[in-house]
C-alpha positions as CSV (number, residue, x, y, z in Angstrom):
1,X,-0.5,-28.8,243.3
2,X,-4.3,-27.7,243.6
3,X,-4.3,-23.8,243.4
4,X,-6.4,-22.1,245.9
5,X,-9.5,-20.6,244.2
6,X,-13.6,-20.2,245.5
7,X,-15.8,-22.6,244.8
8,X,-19.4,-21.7,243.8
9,X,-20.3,-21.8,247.3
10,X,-17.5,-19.6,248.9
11,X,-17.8,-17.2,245.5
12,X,-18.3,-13.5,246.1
13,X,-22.3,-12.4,245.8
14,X,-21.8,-10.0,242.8
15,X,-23.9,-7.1,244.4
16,X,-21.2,-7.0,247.4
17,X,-18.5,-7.0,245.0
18,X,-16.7,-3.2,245.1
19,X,-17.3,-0.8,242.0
20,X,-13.8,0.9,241.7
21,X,-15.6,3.3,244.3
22,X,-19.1,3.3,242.7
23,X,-17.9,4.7,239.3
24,X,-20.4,5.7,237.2
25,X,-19.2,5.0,233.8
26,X,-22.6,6.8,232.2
27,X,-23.5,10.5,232.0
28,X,-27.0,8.9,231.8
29,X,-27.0,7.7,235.6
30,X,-27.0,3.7,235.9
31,X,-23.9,1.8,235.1
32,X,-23.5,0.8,231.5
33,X,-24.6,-2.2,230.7
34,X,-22.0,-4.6,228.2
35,X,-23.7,-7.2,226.4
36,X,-21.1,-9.8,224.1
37,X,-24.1,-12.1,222.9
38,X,-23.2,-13.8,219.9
39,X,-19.4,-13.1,219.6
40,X,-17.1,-15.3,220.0
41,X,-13.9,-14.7,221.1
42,X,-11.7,-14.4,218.1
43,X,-14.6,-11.8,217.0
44,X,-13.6,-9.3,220.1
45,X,-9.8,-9.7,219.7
46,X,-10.5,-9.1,216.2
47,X,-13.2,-5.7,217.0
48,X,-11.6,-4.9,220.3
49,X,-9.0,-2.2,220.0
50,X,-6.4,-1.7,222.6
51,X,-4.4,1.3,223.7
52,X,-1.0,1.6,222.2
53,X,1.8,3.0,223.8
54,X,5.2,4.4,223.4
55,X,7.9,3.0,226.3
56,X,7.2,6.3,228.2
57,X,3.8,5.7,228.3
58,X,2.4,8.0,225.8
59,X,-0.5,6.9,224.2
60,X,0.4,6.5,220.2
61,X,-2.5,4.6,218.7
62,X,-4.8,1.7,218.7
63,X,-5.2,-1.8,217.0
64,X,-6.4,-5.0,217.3
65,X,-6.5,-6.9,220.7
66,X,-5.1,-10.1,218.2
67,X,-2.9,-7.4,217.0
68,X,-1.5,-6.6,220.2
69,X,-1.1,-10.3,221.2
70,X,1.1,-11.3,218.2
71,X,4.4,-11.6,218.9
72,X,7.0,-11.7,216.3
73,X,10.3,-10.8,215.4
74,X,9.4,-6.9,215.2
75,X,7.4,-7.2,218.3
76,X,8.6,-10.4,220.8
77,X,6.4,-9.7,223.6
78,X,3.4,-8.4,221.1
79,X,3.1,-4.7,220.8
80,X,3.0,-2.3,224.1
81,X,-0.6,-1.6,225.2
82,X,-2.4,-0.7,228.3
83,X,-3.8,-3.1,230.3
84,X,-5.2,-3.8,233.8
85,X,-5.1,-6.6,236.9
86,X,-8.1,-7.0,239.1
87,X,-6.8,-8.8,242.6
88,X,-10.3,-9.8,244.4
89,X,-9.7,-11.1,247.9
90,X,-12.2,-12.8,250.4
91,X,-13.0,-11.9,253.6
92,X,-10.8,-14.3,255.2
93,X,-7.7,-12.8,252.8
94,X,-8.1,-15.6,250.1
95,X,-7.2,-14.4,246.5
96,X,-9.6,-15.5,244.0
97,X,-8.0,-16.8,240.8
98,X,-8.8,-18.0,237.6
99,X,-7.5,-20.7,235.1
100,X,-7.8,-19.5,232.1
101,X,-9.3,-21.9,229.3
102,X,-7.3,-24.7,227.0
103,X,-9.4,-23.0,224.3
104,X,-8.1,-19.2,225.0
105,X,-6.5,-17.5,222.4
106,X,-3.8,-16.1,224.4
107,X,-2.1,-17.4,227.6
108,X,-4.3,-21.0,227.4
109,X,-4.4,-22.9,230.5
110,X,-2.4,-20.5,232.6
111,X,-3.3,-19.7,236.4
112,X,-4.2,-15.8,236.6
113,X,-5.1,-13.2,238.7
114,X,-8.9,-12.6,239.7
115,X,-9.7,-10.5,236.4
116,X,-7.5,-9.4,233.5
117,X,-8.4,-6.9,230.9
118,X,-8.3,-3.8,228.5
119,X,-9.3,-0.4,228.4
120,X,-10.4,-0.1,225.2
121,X,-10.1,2.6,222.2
122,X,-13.4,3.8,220.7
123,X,-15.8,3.3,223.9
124,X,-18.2,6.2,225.2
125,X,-17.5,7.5,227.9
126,X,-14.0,7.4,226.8
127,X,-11.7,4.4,228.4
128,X,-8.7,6.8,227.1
129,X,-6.7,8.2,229.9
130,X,-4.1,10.9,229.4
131,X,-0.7,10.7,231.1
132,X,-2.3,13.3,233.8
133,X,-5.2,11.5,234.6
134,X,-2.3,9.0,235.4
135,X,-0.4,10.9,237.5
136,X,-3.0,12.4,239.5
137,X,-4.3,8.2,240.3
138,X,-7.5,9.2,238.8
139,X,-7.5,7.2,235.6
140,X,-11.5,7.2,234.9
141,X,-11.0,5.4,231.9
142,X,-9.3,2.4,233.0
143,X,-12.0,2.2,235.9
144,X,-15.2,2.5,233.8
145,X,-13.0,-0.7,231.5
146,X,-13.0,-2.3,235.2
147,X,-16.7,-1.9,235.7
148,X,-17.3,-3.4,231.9
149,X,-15.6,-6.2,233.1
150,X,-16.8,-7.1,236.0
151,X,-20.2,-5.8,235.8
């Protein structure tokens, strides 16, 4: 069965696209600018270090994005880490989704959600949120992540 998705044509025009409600991710003013040119991807799971966390949520480290993936018999489902979903809709109500590559590391070939992602350990401004900025719904760090993404 075809999966519905946008083409070209019907794709979103990235300056109307919403900015998790026009974060600005840099003290400096402008929206930080992310710039992957000449990595491949085993380079960022290899650089890229997630969020590790305990089954309550605490944050209790960092490693590897490949790290985090591996699953195992210590760690079936690869180790707990924070991560986020982007669902983009059309204007008409359509959910844009993506197939990810044969060539992906993880989850190859498998029909996804608009965007999926990390917030990341070691970025500045922090993508680290505490278990307040959780509970409060104002999780700045996994939003500025967001932005990096889909900027």
């Amino acid at each position: 069965a075809r999966h519905p998705t946008w083409s070209d044509s019907h794709a979103p025009d990235k300056t109307q696209l919403p900015t998790m409600g026009l974060v600005n991710c840099n003290p400096g003013g402008a929206l930080r600018q992310w710039d992957g040119s000449g990595m491949t991807q085993e380079d960022f799971m290899n650089k890229d270090e997630c969020i590790l966390l305990d089954p309550h949520d605490n944050v209790i480290g960092h490693c590897s994005k490949k790290a985090a993936h591996v699953f195992g018999p210590l760690a079936p489902r690869g180790i707990l880490h924070r991560a986020f979903s982007v669902f983009l809709f059309d204007s008409e109500g359509r959910l844009m989704l993506q197939k990810r590559a044969d060539d992906k590391v993880t989850f190859r070939s498998v029909w996804t959600n608009t965007c999926c992602s990390h917030p990341l350990h070691g970025y500045n401004p922090t993508e680290v949120d505490t278990q307040d900025d959780v509970k409060k719904g104002d999780p700045m760090g996994v939003k500025c992540a967001a932005v990096r993404k889909l900027d």
